[in-house]
mmCIF file of the N, C-alpha and C atoms, coordinates in Angstrom:
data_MODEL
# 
_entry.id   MODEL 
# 
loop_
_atom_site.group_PDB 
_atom_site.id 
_atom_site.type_symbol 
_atom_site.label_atom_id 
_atom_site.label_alt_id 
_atom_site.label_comp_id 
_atom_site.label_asym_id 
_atom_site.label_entity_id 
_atom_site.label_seq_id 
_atom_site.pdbx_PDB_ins_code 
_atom_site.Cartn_x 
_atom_site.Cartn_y 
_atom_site.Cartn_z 
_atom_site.occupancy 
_atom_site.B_iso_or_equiv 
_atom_site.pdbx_formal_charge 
_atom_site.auth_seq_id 
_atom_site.auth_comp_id 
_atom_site.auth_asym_id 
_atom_site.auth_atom_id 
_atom_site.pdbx_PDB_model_num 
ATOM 1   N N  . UNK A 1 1  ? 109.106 220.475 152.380 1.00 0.00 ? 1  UNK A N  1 
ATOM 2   C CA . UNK A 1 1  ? 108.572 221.168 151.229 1.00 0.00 ? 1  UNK A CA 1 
ATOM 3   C C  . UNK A 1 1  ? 107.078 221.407 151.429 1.00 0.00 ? 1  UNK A C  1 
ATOM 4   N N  . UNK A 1 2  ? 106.433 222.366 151.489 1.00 0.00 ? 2  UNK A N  1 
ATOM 5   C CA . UNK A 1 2  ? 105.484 223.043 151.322 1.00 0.00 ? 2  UNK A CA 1 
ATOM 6   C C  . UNK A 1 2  ? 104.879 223.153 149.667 1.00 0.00 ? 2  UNK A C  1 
ATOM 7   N N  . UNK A 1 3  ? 103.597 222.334 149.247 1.00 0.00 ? 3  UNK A N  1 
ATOM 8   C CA . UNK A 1 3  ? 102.843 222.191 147.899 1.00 0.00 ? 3  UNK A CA 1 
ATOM 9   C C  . UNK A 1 3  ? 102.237 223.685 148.067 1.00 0.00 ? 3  UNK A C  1 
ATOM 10  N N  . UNK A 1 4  ? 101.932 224.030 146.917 1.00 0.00 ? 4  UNK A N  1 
ATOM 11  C CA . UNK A 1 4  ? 101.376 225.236 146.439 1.00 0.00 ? 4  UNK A CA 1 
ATOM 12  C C  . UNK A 1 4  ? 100.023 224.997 147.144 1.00 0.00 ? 4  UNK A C  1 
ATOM 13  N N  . UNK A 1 5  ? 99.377  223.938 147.037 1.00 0.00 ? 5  UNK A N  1 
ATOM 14  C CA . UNK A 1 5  ? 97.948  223.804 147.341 1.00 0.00 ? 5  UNK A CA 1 
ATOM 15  C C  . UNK A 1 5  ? 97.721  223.384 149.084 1.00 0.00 ? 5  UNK A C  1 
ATOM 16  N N  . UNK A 1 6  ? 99.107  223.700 149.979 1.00 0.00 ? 6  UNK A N  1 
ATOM 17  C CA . UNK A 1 6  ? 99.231  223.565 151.502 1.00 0.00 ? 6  UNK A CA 1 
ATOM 18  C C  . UNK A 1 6  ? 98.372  221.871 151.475 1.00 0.00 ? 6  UNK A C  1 
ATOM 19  N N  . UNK A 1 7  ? 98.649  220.726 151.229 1.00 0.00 ? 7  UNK A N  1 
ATOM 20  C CA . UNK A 1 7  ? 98.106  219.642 151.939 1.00 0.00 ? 7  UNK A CA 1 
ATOM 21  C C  . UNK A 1 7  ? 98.734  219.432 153.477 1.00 0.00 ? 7  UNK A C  1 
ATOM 22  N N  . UNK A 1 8  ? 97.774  219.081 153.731 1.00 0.00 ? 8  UNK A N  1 
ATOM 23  C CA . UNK A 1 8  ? 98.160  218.853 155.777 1.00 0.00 ? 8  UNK A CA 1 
ATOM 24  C C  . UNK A 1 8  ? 98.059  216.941 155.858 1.00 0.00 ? 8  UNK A C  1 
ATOM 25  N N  . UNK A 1 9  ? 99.334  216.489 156.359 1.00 0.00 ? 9  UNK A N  1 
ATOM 26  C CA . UNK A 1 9  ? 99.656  215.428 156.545 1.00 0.00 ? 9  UNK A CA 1 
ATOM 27  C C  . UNK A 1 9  ? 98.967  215.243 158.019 1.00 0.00 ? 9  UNK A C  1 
ATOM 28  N N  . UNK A 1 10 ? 98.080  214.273 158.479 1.00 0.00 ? 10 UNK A N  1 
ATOM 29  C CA . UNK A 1 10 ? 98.207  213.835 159.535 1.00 0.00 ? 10 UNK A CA 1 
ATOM 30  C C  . UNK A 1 10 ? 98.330  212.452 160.127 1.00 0.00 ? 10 UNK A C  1 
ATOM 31  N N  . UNK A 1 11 ? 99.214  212.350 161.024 1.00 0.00 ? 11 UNK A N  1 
ATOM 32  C CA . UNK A 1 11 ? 99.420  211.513 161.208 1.00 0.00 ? 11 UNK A CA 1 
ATOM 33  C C  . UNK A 1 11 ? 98.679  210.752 163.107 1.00 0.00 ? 11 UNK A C  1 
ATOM 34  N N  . UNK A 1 12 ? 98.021  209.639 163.278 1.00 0.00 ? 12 UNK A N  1 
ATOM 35  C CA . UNK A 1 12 ? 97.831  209.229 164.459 1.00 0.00 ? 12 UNK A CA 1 
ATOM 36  C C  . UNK A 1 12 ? 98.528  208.238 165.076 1.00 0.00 ? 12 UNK A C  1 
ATOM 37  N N  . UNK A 1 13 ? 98.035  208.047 166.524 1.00 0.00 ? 13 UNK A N  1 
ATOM 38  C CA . UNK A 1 13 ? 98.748  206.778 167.178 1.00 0.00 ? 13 UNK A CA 1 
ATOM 39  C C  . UNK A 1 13 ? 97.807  206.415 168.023 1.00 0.00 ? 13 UNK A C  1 
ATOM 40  N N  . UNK A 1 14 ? 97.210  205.248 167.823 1.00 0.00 ? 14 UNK A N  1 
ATOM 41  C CA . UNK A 1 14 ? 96.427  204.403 168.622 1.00 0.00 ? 14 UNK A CA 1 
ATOM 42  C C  . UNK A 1 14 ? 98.076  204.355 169.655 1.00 0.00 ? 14 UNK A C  1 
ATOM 43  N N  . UNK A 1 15 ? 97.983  204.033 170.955 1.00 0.00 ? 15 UNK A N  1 
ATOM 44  C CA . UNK A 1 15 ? 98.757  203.606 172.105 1.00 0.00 ? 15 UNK A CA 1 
ATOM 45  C C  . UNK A 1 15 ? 98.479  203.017 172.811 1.00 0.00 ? 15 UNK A C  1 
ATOM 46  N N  . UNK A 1 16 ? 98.764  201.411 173.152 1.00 0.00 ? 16 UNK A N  1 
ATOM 47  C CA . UNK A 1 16 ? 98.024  200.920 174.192 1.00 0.00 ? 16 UNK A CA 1 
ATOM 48  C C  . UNK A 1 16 ? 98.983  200.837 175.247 1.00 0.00 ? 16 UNK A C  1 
ATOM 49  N N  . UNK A 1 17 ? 99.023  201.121 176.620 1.00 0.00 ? 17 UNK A N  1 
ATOM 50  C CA . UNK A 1 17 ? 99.571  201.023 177.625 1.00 0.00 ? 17 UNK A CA 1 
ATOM 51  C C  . UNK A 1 17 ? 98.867  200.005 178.843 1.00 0.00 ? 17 UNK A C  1 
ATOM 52  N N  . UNK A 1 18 ? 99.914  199.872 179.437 1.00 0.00 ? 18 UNK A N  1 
ATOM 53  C CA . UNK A 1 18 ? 99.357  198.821 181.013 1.00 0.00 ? 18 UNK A CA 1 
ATOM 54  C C  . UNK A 1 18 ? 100.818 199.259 181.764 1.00 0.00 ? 18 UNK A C  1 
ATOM 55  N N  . UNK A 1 19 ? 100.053 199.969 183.061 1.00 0.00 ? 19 UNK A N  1 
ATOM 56  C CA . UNK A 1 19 ? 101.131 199.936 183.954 1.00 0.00 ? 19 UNK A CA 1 
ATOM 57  C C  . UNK A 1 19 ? 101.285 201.031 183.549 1.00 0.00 ? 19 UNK A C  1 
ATOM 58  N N  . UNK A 1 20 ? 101.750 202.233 182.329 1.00 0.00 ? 20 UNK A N  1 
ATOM 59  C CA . UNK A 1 20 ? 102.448 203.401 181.802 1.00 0.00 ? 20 UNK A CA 1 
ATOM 60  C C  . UNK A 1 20 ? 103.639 201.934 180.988 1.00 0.00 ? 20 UNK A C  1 
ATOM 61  N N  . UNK A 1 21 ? 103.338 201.069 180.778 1.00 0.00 ? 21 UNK A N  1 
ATOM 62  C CA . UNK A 1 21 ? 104.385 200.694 179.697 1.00 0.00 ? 21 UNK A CA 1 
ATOM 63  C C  . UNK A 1 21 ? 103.464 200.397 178.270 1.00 0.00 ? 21 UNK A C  1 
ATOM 64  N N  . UNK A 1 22 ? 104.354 200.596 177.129 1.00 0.00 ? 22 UNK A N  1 
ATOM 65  C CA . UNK A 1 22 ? 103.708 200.202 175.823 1.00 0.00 ? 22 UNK A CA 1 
ATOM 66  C C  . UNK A 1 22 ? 103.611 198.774 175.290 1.00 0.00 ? 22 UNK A C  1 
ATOM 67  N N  . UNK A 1 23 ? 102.065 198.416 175.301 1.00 0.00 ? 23 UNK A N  1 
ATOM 68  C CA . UNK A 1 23 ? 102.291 197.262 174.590 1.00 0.00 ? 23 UNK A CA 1 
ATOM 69  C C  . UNK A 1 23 ? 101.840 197.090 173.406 1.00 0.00 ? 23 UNK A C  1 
ATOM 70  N N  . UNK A 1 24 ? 101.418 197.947 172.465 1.00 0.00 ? 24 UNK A N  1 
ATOM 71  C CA . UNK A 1 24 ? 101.317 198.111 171.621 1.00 0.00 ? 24 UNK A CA 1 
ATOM 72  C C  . UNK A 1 24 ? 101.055 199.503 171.110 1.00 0.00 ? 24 UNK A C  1 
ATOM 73  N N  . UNK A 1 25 ? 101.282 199.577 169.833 1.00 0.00 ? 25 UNK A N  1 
ATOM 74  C CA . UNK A 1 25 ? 100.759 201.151 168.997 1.00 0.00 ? 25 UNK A CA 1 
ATOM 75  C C  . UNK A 1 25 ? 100.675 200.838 167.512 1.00 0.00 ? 25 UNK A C  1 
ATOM 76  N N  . UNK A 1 26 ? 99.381  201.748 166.927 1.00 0.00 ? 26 UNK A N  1 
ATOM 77  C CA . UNK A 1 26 ? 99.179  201.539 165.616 1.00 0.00 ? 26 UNK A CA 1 
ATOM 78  C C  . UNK A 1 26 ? 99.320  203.163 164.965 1.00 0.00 ? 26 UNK A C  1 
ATOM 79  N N  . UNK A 1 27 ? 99.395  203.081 164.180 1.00 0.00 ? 27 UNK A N  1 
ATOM 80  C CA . UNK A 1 27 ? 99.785  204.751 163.247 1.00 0.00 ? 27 UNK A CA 1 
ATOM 81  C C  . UNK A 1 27 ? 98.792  204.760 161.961 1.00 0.00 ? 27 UNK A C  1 
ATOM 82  N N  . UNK A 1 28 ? 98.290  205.657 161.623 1.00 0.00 ? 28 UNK A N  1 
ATOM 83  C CA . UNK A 1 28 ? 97.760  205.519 160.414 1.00 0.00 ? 28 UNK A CA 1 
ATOM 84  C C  . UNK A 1 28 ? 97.781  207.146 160.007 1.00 0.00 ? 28 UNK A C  1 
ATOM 85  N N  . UNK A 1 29 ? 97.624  207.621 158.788 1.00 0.00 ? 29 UNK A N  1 
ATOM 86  C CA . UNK A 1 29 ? 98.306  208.835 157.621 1.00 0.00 ? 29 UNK A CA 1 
ATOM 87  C C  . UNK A 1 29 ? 97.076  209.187 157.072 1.00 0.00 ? 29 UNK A C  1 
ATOM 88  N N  . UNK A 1 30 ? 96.913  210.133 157.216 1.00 0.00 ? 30 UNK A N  1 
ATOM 89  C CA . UNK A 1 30 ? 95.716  210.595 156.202 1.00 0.00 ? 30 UNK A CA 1 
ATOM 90  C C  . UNK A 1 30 ? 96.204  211.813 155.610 1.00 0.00 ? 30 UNK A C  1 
ATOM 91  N N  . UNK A 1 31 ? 96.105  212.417 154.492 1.00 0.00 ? 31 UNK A N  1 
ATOM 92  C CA . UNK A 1 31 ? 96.222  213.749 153.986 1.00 0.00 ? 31 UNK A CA 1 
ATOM 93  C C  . UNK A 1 31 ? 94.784  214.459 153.614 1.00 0.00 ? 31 UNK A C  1 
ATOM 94  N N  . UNK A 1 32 ? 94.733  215.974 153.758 1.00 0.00 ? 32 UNK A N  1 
ATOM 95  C CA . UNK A 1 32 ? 93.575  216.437 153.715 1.00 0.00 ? 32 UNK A CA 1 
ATOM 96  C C  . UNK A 1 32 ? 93.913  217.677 152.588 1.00 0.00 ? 32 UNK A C  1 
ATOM 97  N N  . UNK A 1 33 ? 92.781  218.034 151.269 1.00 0.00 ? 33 UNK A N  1 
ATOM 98  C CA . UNK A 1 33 ? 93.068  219.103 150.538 1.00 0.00 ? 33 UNK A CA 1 
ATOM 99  C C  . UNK A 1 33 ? 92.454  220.337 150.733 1.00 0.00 ? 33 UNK A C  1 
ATOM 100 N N  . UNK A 1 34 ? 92.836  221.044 150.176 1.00 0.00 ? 34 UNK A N  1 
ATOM 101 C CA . UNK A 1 34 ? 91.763  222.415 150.499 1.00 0.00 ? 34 UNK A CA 1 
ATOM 102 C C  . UNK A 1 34 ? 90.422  222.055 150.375 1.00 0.00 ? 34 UNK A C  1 
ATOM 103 N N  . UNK A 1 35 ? 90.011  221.436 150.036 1.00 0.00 ? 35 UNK A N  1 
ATOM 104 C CA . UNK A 1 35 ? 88.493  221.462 149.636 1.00 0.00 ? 35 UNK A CA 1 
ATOM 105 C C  . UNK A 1 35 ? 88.134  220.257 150.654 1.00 0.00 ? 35 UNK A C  1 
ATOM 106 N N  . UNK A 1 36 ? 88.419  219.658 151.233 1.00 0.00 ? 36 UNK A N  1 
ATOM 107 C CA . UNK A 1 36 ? 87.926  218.625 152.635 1.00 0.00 ? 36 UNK A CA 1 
ATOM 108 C C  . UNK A 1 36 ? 87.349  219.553 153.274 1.00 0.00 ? 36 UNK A C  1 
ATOM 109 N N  . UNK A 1 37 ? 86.066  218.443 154.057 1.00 0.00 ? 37 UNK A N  1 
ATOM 110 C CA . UNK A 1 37 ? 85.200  219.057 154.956 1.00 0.00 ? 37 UNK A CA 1 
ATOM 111 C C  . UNK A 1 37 ? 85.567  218.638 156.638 1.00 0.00 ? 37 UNK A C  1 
ATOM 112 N N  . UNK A 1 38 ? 86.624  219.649 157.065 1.00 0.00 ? 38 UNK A N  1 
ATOM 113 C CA . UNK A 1 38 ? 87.777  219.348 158.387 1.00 0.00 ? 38 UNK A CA 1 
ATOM 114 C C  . UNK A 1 38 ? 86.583  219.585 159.630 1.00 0.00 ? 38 UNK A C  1 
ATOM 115 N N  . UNK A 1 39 ? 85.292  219.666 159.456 1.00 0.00 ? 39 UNK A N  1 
ATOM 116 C CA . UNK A 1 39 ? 84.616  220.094 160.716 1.00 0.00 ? 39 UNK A CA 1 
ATOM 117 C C  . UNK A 1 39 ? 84.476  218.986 161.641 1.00 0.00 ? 39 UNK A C  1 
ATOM 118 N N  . UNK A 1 40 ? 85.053  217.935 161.222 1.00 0.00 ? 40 UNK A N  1 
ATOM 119 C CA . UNK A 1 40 ? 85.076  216.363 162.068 1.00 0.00 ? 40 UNK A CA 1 
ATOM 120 C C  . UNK A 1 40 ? 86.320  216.178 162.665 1.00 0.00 ? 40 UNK A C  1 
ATOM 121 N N  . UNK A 1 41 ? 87.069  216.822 162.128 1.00 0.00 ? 41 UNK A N  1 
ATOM 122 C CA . UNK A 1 41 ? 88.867  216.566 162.509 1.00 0.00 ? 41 UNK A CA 1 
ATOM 123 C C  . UNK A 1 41 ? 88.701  217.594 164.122 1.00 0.00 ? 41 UNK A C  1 
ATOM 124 N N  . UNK A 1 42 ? 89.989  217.132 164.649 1.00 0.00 ? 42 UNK A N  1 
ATOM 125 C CA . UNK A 1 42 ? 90.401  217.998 165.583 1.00 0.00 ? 42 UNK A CA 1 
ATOM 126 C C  . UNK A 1 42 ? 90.346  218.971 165.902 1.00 0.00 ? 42 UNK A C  1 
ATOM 127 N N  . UNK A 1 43 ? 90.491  220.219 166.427 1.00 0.00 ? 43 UNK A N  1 
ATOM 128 C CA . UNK A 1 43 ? 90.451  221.221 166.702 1.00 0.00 ? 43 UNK A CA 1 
ATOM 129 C C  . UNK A 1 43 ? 91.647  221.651 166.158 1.00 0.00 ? 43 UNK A C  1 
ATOM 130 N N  . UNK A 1 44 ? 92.803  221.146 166.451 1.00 0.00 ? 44 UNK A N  1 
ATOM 131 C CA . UNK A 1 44 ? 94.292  221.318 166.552 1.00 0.00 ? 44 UNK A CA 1 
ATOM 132 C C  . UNK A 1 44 ? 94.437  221.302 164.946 1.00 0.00 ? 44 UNK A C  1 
ATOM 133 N N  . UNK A 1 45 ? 93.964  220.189 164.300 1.00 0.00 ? 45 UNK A N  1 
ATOM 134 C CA . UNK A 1 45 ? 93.917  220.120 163.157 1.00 0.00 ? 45 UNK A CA 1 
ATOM 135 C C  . UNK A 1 45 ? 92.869  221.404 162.131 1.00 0.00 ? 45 UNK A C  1 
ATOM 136 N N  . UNK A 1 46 ? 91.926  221.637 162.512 1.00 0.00 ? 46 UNK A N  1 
ATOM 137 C CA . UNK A 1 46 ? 90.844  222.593 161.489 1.00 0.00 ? 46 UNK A CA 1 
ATOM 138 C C  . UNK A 1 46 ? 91.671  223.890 161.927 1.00 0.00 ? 46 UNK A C  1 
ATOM 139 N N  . UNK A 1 47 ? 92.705  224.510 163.148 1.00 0.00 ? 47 UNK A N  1 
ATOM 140 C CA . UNK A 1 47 ? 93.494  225.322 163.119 1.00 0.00 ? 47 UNK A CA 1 
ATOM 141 C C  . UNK A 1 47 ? 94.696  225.239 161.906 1.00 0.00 ? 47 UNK A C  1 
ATOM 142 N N  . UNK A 1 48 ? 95.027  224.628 161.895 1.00 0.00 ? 48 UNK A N  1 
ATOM 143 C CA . UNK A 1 48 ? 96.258  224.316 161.455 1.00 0.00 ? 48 UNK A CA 1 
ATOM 144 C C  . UNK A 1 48 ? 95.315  224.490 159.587 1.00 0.00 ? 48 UNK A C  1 
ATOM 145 N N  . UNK A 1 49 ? 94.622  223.610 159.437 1.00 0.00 ? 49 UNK A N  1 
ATOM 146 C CA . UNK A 1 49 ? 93.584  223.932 157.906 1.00 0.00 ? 49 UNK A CA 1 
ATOM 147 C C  . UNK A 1 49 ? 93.879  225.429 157.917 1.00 0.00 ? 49 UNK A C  1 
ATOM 148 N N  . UNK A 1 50 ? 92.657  225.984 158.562 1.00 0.00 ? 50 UNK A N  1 
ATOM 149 C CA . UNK A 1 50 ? 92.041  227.284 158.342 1.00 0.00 ? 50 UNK A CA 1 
ATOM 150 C C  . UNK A 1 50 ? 93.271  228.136 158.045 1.00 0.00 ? 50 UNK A C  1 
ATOM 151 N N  . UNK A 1 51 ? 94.788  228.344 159.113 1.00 0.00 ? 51 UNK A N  1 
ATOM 152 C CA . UNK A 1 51 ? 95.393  228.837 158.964 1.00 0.00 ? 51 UNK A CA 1 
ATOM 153 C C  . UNK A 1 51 ? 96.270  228.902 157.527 1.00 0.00 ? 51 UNK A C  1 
ATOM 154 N N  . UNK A 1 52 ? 96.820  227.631 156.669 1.00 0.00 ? 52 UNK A N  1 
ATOM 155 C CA . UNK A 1 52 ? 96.918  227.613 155.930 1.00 0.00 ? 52 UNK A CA 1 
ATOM 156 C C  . UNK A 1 52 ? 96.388  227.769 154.367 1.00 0.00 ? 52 UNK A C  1 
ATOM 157 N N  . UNK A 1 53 ? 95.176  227.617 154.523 1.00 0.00 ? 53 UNK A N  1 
ATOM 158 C CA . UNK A 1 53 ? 94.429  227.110 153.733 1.00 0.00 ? 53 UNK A CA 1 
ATOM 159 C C  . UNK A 1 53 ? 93.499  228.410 153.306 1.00 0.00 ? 53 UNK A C  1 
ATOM 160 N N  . UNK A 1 54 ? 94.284  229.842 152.649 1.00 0.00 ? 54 UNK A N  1 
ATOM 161 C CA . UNK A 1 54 ? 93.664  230.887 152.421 1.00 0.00 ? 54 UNK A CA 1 
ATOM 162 C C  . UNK A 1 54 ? 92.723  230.675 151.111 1.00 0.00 ? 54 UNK A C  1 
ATOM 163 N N  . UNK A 1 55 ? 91.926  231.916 151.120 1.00 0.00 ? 55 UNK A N  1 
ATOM 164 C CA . UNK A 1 55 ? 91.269  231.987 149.714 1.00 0.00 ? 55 UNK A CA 1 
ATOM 165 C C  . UNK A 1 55 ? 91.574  231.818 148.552 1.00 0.00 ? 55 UNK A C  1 
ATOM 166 N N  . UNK A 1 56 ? 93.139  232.615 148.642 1.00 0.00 ? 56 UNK A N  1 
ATOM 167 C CA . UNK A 1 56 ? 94.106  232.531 147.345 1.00 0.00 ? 56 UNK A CA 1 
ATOM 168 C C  . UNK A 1 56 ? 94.090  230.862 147.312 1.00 0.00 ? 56 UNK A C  1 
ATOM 169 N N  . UNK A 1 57 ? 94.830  229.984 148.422 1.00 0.00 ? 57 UNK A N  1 
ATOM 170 C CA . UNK A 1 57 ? 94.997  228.588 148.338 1.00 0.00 ? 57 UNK A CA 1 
ATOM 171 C C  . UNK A 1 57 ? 94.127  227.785 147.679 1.00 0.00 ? 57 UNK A C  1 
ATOM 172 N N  . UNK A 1 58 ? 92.682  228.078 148.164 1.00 0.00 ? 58 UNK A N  1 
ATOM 173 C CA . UNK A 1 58 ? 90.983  227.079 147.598 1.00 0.00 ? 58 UNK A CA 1 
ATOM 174 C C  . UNK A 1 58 ? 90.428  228.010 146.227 1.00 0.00 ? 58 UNK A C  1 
ATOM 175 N N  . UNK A 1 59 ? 90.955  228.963 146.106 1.00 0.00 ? 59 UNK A N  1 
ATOM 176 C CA . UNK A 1 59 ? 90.635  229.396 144.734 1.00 0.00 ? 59 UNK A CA 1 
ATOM 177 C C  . UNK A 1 59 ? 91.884  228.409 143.549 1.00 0.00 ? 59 UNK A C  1 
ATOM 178 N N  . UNK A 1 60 ? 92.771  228.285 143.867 1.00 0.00 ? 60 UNK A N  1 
ATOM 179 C CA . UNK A 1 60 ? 94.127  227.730 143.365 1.00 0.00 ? 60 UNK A CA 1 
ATOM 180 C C  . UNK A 1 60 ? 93.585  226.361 142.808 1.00 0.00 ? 60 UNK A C  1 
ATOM 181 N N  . UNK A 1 61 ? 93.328  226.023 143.979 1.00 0.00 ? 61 UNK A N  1 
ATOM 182 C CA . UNK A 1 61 ? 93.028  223.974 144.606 1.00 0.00 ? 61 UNK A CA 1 
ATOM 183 C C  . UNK A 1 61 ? 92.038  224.049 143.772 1.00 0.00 ? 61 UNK A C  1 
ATOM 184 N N  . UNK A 1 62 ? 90.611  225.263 143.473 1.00 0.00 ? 62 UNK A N  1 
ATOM 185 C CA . UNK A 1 62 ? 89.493  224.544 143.001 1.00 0.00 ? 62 UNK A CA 1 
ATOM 186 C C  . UNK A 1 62 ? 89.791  225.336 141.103 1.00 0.00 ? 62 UNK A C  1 
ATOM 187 N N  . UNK A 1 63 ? 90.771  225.472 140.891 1.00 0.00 ? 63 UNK A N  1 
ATOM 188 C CA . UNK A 1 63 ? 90.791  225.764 139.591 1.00 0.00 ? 63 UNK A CA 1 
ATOM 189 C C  . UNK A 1 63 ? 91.671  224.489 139.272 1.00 0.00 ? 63 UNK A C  1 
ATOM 190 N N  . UNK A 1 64 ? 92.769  223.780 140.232 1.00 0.00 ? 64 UNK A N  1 
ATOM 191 C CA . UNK A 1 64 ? 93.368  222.679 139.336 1.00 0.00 ? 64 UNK A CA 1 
ATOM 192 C C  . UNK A 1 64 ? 92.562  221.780 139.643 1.00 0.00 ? 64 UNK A C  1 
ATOM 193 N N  . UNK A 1 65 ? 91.958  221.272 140.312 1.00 0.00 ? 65 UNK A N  1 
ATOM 194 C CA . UNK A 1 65 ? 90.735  220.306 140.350 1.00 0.00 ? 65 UNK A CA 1 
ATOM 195 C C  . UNK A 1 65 ? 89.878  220.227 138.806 1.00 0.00 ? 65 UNK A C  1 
ATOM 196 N N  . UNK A 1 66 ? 89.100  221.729 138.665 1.00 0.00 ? 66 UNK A N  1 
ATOM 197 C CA . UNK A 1 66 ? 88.510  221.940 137.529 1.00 0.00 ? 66 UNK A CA 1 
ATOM 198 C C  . UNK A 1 66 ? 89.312  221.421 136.334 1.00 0.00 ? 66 UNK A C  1 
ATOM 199 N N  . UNK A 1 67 ? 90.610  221.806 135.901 1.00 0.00 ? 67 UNK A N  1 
ATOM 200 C CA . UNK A 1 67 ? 91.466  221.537 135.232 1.00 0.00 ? 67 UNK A CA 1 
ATOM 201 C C  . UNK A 1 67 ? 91.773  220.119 134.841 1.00 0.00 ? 67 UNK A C  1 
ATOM 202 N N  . UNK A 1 68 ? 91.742  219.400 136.100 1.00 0.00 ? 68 UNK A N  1 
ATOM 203 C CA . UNK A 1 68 ? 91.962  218.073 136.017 1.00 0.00 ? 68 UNK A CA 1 
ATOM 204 C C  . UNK A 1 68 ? 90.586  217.561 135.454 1.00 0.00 ? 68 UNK A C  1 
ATOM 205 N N  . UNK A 1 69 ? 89.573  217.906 135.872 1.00 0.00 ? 69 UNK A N  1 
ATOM 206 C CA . UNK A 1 69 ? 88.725  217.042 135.503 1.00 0.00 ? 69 UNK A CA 1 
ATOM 207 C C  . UNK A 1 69 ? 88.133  217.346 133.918 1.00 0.00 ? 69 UNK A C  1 
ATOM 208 N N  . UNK A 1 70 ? 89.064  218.640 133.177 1.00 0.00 ? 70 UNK A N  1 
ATOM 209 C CA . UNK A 1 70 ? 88.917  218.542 131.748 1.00 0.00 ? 70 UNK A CA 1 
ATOM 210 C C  . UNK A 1 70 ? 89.534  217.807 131.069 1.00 0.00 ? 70 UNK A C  1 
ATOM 211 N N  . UNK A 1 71 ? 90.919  217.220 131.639 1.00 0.00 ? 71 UNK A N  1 
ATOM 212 C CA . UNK A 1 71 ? 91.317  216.142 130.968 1.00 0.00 ? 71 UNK A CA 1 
ATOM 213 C C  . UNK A 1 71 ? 91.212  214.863 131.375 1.00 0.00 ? 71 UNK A C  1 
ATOM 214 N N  . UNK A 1 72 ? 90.478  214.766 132.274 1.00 0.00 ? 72 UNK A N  1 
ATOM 215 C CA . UNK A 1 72 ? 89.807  212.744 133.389 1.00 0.00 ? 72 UNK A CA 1 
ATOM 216 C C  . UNK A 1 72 ? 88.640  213.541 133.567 1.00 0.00 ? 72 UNK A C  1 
ATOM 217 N N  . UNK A 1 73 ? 87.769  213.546 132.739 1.00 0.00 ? 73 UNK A N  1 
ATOM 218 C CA . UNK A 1 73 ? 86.352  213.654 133.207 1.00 0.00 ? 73 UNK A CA 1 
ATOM 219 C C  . UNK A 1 73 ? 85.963  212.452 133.591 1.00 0.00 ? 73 UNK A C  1 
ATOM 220 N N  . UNK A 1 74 ? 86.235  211.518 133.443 1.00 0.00 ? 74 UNK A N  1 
ATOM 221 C CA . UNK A 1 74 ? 85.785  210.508 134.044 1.00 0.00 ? 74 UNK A CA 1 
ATOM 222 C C  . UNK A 1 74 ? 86.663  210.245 135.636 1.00 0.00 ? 74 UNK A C  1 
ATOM 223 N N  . UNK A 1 75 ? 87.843  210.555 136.058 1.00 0.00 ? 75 UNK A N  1 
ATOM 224 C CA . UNK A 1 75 ? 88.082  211.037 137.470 1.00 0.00 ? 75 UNK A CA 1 
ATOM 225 C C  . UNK A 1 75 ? 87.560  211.190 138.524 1.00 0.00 ? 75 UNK A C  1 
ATOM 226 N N  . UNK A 1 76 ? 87.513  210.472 139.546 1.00 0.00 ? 76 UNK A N  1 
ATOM 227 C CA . UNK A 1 76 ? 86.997  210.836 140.324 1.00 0.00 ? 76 UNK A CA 1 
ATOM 228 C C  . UNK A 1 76 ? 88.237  211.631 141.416 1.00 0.00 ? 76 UNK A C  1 
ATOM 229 N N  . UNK A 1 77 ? 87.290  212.658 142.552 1.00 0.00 ? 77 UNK A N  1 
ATOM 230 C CA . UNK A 1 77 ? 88.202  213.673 142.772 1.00 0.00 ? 77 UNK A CA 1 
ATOM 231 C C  . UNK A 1 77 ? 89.468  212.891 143.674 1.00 0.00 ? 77 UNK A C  1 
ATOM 232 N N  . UNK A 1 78 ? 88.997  211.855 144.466 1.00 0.00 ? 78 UNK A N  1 
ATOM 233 C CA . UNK A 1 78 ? 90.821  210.271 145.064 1.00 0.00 ? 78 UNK A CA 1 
ATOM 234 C C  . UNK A 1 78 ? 91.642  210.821 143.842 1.00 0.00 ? 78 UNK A C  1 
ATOM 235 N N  . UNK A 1 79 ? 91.403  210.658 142.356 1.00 0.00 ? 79 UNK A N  1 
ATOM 236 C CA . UNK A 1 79 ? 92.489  210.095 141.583 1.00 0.00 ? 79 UNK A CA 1 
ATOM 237 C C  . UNK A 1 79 ? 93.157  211.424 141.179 1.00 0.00 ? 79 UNK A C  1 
ATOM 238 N N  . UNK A 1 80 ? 92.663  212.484 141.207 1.00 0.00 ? 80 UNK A N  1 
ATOM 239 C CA . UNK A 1 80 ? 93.072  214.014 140.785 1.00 0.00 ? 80 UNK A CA 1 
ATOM 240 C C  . UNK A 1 80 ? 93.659  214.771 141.986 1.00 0.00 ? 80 UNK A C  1 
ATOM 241 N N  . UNK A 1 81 ? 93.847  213.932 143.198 1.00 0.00 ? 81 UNK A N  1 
ATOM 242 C CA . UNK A 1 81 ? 94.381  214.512 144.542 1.00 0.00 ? 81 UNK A CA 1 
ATOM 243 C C  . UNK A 1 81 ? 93.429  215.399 145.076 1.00 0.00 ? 81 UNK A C  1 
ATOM 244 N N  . UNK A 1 82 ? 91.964  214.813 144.799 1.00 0.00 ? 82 UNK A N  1 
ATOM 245 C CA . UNK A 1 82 ? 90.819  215.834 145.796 1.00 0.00 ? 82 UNK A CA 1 
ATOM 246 C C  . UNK A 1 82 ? 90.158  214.466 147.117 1.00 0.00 ? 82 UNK A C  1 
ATOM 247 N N  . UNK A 1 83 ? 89.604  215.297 147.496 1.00 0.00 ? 83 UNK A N  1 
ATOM 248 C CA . UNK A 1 83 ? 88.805  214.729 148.799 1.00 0.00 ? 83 UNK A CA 1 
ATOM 249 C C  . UNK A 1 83 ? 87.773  213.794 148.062 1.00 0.00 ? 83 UNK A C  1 
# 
């Protein structure tokens, strides 16, 4: 399922190898909204943003943001699903 507001799931893997065998791996999840500042992320990743993540999309994202924060003005943007 695809959100109206395109969030991009990413997911990593620390991998530790010896030899080419695994002896360990860690994973960790981050999600990013239209309005994140992706110029630190990946390449692979600020493609994958940019492509999704049209005008229509961040005009969308920054009117329910606004929205939210008329009814949680006290909100910060974590609890309203912003960056």
């Amino acid at each position: 399922m695809v959100d109206i507001y395109k969030y991009v799931q990413i997911k990593t893997a620390l991998i530790i190898l010896e030899d080419g065998v695994e002896l360990s791996r860690k994973s960790n999840r981050y999600v990013l909204s239209p309005n994140a500042d992706i110029s630190g992320e990946d390449a692979e990743v600020q493609a994958v943003c940019n492509a999704v993540w049209t005008d229509e999309v961040k005009a969308a994202y920054a009117a329910y943001i606004e929205e939210q924060n008329e009814f949680f003005p006290s909100a910060t943007p974590e609890e309203v699903g912003g960056e």
